[in-house]
C-alpha positions in Angstrom: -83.0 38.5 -3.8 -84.2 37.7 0.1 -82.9 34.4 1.6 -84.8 32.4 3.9 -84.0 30.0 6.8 -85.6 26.9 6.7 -86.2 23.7 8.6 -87.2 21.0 6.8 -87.8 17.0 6.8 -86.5 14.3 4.1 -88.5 12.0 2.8 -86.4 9.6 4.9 -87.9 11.8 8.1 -84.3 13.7 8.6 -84.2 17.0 9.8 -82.5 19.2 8.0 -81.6 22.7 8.5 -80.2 25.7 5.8 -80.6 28.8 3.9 -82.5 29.4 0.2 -82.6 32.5 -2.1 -86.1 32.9 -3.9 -87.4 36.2 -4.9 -90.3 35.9 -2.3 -92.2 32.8 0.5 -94.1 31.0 -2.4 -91.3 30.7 -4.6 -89.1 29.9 -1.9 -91.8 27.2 -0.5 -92.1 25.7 -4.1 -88.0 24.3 -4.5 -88.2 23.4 -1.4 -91.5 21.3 -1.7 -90.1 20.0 -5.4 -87.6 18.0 -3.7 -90.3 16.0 -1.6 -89.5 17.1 1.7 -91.8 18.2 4.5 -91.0 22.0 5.3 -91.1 22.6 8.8 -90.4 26.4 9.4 -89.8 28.2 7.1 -89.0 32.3 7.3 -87.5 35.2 5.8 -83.8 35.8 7.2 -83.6 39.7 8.8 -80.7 41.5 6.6 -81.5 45.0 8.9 -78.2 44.8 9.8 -76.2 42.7 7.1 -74.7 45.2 5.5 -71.2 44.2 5.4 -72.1 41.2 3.1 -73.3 43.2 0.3 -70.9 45.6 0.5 -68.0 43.0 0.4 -69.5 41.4 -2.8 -69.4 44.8 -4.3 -65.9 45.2 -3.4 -65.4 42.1 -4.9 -67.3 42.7 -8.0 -65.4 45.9 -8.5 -62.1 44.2 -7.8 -62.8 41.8 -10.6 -63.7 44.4 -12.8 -60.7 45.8 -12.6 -59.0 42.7 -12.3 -60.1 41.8 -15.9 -61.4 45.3 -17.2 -61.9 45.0 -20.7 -62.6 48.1 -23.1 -66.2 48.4 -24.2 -64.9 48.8 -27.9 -63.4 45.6 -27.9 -66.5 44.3 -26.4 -68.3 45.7 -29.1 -66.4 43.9 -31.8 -66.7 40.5 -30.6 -70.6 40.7 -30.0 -71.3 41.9 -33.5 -68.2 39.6 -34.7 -69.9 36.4 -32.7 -73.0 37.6 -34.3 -72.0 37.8 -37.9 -69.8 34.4 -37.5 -73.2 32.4 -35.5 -75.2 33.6 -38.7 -73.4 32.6 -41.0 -73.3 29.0 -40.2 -70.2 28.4 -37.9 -71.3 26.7 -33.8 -70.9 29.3 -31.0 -67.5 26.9 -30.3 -66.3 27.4 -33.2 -66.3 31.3 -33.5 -65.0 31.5 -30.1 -62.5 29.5 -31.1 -61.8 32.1 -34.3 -62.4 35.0 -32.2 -59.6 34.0 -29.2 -57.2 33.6 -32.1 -57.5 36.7 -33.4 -58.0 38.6 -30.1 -55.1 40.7 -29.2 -56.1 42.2 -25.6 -54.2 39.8 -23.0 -57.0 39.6 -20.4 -60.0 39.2 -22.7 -58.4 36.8 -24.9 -58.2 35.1 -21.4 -61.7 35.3 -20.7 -62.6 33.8 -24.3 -60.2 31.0 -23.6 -62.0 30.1 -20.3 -65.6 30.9 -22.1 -64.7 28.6 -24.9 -63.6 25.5 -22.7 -67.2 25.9 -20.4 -69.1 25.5 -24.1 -67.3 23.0 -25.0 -67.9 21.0 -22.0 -71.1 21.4 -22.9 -72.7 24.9 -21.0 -74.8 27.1 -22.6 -73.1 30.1 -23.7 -74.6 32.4 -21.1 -74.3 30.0 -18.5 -70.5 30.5 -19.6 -70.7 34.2 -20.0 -71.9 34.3 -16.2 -69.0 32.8 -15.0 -67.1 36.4 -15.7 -69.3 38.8 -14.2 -66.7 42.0 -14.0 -66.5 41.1 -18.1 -69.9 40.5 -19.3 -72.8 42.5 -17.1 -76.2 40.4 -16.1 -77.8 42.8 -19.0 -75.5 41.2 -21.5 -76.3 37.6 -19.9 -79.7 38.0 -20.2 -79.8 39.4 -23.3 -77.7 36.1 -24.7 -79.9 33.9 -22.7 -83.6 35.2 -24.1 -82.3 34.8 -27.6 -81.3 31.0 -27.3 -84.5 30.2 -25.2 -86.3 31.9 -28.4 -83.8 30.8 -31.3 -83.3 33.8 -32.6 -79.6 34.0 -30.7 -78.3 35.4 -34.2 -80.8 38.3 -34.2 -79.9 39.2 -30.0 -76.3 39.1 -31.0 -77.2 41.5 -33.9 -79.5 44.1 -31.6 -76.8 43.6 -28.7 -73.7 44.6 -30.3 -75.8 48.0 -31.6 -76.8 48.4 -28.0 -73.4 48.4 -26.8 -72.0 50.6 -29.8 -74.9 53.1 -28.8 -74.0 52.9 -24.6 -70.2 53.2 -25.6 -70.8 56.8 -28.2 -73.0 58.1 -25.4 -70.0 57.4 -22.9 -67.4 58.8 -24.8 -69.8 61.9 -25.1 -70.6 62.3 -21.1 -66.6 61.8 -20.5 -65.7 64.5 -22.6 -67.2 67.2 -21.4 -66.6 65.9 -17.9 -62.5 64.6 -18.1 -61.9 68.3 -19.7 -62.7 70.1 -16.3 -61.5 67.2 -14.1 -58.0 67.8 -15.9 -57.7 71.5 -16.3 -58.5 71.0 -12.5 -55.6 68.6 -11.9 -52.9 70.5 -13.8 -54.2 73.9 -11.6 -53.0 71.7 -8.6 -49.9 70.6 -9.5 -48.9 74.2 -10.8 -50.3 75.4 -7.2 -47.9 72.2 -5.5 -45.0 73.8 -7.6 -45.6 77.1 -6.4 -45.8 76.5 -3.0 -43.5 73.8 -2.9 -40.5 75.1 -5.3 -41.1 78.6 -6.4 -41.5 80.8 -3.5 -39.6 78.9 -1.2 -36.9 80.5 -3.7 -38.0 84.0 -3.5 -38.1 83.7 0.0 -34.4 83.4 0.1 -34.6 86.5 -2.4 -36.8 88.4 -0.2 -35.1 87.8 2.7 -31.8 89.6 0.9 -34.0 92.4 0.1 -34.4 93.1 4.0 -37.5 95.4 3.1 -41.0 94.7 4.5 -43.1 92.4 2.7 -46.8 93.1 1.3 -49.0 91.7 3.2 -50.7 89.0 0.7 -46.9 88.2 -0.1 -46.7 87.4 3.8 -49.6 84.7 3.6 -48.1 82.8 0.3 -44.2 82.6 2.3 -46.3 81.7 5.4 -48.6 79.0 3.3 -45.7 77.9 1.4 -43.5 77.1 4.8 -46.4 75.6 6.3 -47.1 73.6 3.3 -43.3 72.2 3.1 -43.1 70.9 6.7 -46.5 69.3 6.5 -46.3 67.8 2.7 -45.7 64.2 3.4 -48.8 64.3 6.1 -51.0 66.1 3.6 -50.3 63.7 0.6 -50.8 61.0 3.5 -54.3 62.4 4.9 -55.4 63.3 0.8 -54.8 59.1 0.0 -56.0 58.1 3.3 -59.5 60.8 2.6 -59.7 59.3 -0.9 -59.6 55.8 -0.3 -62.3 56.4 2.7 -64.2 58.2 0.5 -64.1 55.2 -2.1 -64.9 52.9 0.3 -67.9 54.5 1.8 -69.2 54.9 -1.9 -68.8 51.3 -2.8 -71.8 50.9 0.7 -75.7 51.4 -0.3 -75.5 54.7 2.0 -72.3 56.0 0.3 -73.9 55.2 -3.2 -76.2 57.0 -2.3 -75.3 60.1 -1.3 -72.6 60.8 -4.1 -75.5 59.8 -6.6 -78.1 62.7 -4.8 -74.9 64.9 -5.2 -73.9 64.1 -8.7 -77.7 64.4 -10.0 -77.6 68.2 -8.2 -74.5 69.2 -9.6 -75.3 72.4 -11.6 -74.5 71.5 -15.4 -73.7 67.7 -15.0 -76.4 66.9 -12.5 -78.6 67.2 -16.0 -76.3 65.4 -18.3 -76.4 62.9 -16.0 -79.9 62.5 -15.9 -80.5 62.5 -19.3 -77.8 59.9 -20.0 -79.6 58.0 -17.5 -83.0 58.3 -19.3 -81.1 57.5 -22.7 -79.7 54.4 -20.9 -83.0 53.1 -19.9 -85.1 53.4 -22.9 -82.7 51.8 -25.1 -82.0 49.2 -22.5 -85.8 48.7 -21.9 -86.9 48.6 -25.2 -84.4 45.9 -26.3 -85.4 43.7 -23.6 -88.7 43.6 -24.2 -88.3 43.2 -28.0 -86.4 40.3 -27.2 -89.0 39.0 -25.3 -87.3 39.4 -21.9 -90.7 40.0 -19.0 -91.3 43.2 -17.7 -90.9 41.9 -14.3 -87.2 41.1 -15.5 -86.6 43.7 -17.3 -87.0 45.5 -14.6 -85.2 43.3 -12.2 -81.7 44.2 -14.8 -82.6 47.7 -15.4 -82.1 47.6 -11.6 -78.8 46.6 -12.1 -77.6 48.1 -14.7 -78.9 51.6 -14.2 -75.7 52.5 -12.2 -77.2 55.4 -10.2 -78.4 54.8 -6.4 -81.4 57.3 -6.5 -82.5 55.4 -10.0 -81.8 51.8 -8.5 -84.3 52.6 -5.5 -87.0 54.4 -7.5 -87.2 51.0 -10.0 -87.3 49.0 -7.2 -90.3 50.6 -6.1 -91.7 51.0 -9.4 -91.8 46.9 -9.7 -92.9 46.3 -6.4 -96.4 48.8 -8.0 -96.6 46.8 -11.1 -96.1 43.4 -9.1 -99.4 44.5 -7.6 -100.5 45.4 -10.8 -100.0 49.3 -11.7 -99.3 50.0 -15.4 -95.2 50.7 -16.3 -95.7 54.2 -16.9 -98.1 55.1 -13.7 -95.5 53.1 -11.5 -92.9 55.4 -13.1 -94.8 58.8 -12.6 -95.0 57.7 -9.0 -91.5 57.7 -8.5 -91.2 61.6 -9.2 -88.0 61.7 -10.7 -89.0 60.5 -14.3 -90.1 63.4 -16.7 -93.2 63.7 -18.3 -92.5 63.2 -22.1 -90.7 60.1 -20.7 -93.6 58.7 -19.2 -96.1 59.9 -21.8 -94.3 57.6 -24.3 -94.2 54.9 -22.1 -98.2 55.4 -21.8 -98.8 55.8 -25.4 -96.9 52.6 -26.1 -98.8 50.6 -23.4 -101.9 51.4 -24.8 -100.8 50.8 -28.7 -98.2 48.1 -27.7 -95.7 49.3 -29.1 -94.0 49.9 -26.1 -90.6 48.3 -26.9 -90.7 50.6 -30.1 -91.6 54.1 -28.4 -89.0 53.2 -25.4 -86.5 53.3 -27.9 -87.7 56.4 -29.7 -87.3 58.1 -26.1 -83.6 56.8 -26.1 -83.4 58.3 -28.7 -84.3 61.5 -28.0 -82.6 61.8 -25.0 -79.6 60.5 -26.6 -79.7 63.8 -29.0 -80.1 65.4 -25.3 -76.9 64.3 -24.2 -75.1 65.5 -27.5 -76.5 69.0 -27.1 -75.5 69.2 -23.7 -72.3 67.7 -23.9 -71.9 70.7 -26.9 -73.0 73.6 -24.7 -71.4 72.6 -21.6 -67.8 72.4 -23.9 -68.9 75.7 -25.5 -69.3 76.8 -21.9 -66.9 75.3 -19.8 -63.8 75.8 -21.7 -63.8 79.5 -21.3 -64.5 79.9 -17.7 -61.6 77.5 -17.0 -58.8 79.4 -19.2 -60.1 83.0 -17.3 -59.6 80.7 -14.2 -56.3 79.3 -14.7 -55.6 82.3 -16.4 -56.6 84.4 -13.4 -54.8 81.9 -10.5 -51.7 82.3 -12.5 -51.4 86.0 -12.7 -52.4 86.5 -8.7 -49.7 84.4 -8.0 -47.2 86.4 -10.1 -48.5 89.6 -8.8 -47.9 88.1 -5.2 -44.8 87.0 -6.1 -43.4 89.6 -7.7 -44.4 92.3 -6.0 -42.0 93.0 -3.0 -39.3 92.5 -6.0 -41.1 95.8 -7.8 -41.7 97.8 -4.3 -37.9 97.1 -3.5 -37.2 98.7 -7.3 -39.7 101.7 -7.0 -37.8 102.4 -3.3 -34.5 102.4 -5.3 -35.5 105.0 -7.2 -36.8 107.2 -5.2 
């Protein structure tokens, strides 16, 4: 949301001088007009080069998260808990008050404490919710907000809680196959650091005794492994110090970016990605607008909560066209990076209304994506990592071994 400088004069004829957040000039000239004072100048603050603010909030945001990171499981149960409880009769202050009790993760039970003492002091509960953004996401605010505006806060509880369970089995599915690889690849490095580091420093000694000339691929591993022992403590040191750039440049717009282009181009899990992305914002989509959430802001959280940098700008583009009046599913197909059979439904249910319905029935579908994705790329990826292991492994015993053999085969000659 832009901010705006403004200069403005009371009612009492002083001059006053600040900053406002509105999503665009009318908006911001309407609050300030609603409190009777005379705007003087008003105009749109230049952010071309504020990019450290953003970028700190994010830091922020993700330090909170994993401040009070709570499992989405858990989250799960106390949405359709809260739900069942608000239902069946008991005040939103009361359930939390059941819920807390029976809560046995330390840092949410925390959270519900706090939650619980903003309602009773008389805050909505979203208003309450929004005071723990690395907990509960604006999605989930909003979500709690439309259904007490429209009564039906029961019902959103209900369709929120199957939302979540649906986000979380789709998670679970994407971080299989991908935590597999990740830590096949991880024990492969540490079984390289103990070769290099411990192992043939101890056949060196051994070849050393023999007094024979070495092969020459045994000759780079004793060079690479005394190389790698007088430099360890600099390359751990330059690794951390790489990582933590790296994070840091991803948590900018730029950095976000990038590793999102990357990620969506990776062979294999550039398309689970993508279809976990299109399963992500049908579901999401569809239950907003059944819950009588705008398009405009549905848009404006789908924004948010898409978590991909390439997707983020192609919405933002898509509701600045249907701002100016381009239908959902045109200011989608504009974007190029949203399939066909996506938009088609999206089409179809414009013109039938049943949009929120046929949004969902694309979740769906891509959701069965994911799963038969997630099954090949196991069925897939689990061989060609055992032939690589498998294969690393023996090269370095052959390496290794070998002057040992030559020095027996001369022996016998």
């Amino acid at each position: 949301m832009p901010d705006f400088n403004y200069i403005i004069r009371s009612e009492g004829g002083a001059r006053k001088t600040g900053s406002i957040s509105a999503k665009n000039y009318n908006e911001a000239m309407d609050k300030l007009q609603a409190e009777n004072s005379v705007v003087v100048k008003l105009t749109e603050r230049d952010t071309s080069f504020d990019f450290f603010k953003p970028f700190l909030e994010r830091l922020a945001l993700e330090f909170d998260k994993f401040k009070n990171k709570v499992p989405l499981g858990i989250l799960v149960f106390f949405t359709r808990q809260l739900a069942t409880m608000f239902s069946a009769g008991l005040t939103i202050e009361r359930a939390l008050f059941f819920l807390k009790a029976e809560e046995k993760n330390a840092r949410f039970k925390k959270t519900l404490d706090k939650v619980e003492d903003d309602v009773k002091k008389g805050l909505l509960l979203s208003d309450a919710l929004e005071r723990h953004p690395g907990v509960f996401n604006n999605l989930y605010i909003s979500l709690v907000r439309s259904g007490e505006v429209s009564g039906k806060l029961a019902e959103t509880l209900d369709e929120l809680s199957k939302y979540l369970e649906t986000i979380e089995d789709t998670q679970r599915k994407v971080k299989s196959a991908m935590y597999y690889p990740v830590f096949i690849i991880g024990f492969l490095g540490l079984v390289l650091f103990g070769v290099f580091g411990f192992l043939i420093p101890q056949f060196k000694v051994v070849y050393e005794q023999l007094g024979s000339d070495l092969p020459y691929y045994t000759v780079i591993f004793v060079n690479l492994s005394v190389w790698f022992q007088n430099n360890m403590f600099s390359l751990m040191f330059f690794m951390f110090l790489s990582f933590m750039i790296l994070w840091i440049f991803t948590l900018t717009d730029t950095g976000r970016l990038l590793k999102d282009r990357i990620l969506l181009k990776v062979p294999l899990f550039g398309n689970l990605i993508q279809q976990n992305i299109l399963s992500k914002f049908g579901k999401t989509f569809g239950i907003l607008i059944s819950a009588g959430v705008s398009v405009m802001d549905s848009m404006e959280l789908l924004i948010k909560v898409v978590d991909n940098r390439v997707y983020e700008l192609a919405l933002i583009d898509a509701k600045n066209d249907i701002e100016n009046g381009i239908s959902i599913s045109e200011s989608l197909r504009e974007t190029g990076i949203f399939p066909p059979i996506f938009i088609q439904l999206l089409s179809t249910g414009e013109e039938t209304g049943e949009i929120d319905n046929l949004s969902l029935k694309a979740s769906e579908f891509y959701a069965k994506q994911v799963t038969a994705i997630v099954d090949r790329l196991t069925s897939l990826i689990e061989p060609m990592l055992i032939i690589l292991v498998g294969g690393v492994v023996g090269i370095v015993i052959i390496v290794t071994y070998l002057p040992i053999f030559n020095f027996g085969s001369a022996l016998a000659q």
